[in-house]
C-alpha distance (Angstrom), angle and dihedral (degrees) to the residues before:
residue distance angle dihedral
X1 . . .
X2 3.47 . .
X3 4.09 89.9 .
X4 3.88 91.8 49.3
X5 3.58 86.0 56.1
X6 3.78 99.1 43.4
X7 3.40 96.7 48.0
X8 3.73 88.9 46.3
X9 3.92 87.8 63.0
X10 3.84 92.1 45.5
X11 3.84 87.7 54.5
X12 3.67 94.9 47.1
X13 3.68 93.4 45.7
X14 3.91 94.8 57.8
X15 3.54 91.2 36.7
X16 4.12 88.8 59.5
X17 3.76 93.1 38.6
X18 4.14 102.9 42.4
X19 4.02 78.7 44.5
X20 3.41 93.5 54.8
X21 3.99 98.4 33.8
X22 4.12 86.0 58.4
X23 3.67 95.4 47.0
X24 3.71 90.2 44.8
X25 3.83 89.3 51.9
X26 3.72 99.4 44.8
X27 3.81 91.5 50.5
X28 3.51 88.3 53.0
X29 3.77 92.3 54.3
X30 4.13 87.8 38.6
X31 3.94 86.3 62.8
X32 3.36 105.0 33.6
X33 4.29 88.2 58.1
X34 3.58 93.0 43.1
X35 3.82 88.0 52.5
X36 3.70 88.7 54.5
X37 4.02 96.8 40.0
X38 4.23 79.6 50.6
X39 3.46 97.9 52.5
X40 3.82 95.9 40.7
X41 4.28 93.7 50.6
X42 3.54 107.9 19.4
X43 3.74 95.8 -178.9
X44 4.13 89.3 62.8
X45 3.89 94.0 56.6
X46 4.11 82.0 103.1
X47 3.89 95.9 58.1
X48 3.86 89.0 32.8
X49 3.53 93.9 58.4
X50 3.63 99.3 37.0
X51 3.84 84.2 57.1
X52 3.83 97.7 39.3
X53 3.81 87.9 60.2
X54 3.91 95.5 51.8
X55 3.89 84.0 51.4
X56 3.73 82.5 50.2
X57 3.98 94.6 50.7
X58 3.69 87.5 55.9
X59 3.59 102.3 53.3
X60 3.47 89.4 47.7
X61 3.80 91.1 54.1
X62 3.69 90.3 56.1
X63 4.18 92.8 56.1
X64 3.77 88.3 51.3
X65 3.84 87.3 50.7
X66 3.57 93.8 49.1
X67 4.21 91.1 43.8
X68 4.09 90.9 48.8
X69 3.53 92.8 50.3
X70 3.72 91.2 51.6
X71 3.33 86.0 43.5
X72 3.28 90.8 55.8
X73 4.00 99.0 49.7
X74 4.15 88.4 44.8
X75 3.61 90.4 58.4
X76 4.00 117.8 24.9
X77 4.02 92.5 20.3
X78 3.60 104.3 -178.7
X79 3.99 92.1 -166.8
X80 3.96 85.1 80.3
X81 3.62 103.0 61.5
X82 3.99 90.9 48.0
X83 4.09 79.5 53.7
X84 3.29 90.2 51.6
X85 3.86 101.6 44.4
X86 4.13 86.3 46.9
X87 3.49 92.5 52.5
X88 3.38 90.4 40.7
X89 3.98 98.6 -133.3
C-alpha cells in the first residue's frame, strides 16, 4: 500500500509542476506577442488586451484543473481501494 501511495504523490507532483511549467511558458509567450502586437499598432492595445486576458483566464483554468484533480487523487485516491480489493485486505 505503501507503493500505491507513493506513486500517487509522484503522479500528483508532476501533474502540479508540468501543469504549472506549461502555463508558466505559454503566458510567457502570451505577453511577449502582445508586447510586440502593442508596440507595432498602438491604437489596438484595448482589443489586444481585452483578448490577452481571456487567453489568460483560460490558462489559468487549466492549472486549477490540473490542481483539483490532484487534489482529488491526494485525498479520495481511488487506486487504494483496488489495492485493497487485490490484496484482498
Amino acid at each position: 500500500m505503501e507503493t500505491v501511495i507513493g506513486f500517487t504523490a509522484l503522479a500528483i507532483s508532476i501533474l502540479i509542476g508540468m501543469g504549472a511549467m506549461g502555463v508558466a511558458i505559454g503566458m510567457g509567450l502570451l505577453g511577449g506577442k502582445f508586447l510586440e502586437g502593442a508596440a507595432r499598432q498602438p491604437e489596438m492595445v484595448p482589443m489586444l488586451q481585452v483578448k490577452m486576458f481571456i487567453v489568460v483566464g483560460l490558462l489559468d483554468a487549466v492549472a486549477m484543473i490540473g490542481v483539483g484533480i490532484a487534489l482529488f487523487f491526494t485525498f479520495a485516491n481511488p487506486f487504494i481501494a483496488q489495492y485493497q480489493a487485490a490484496v484482498g485486505g
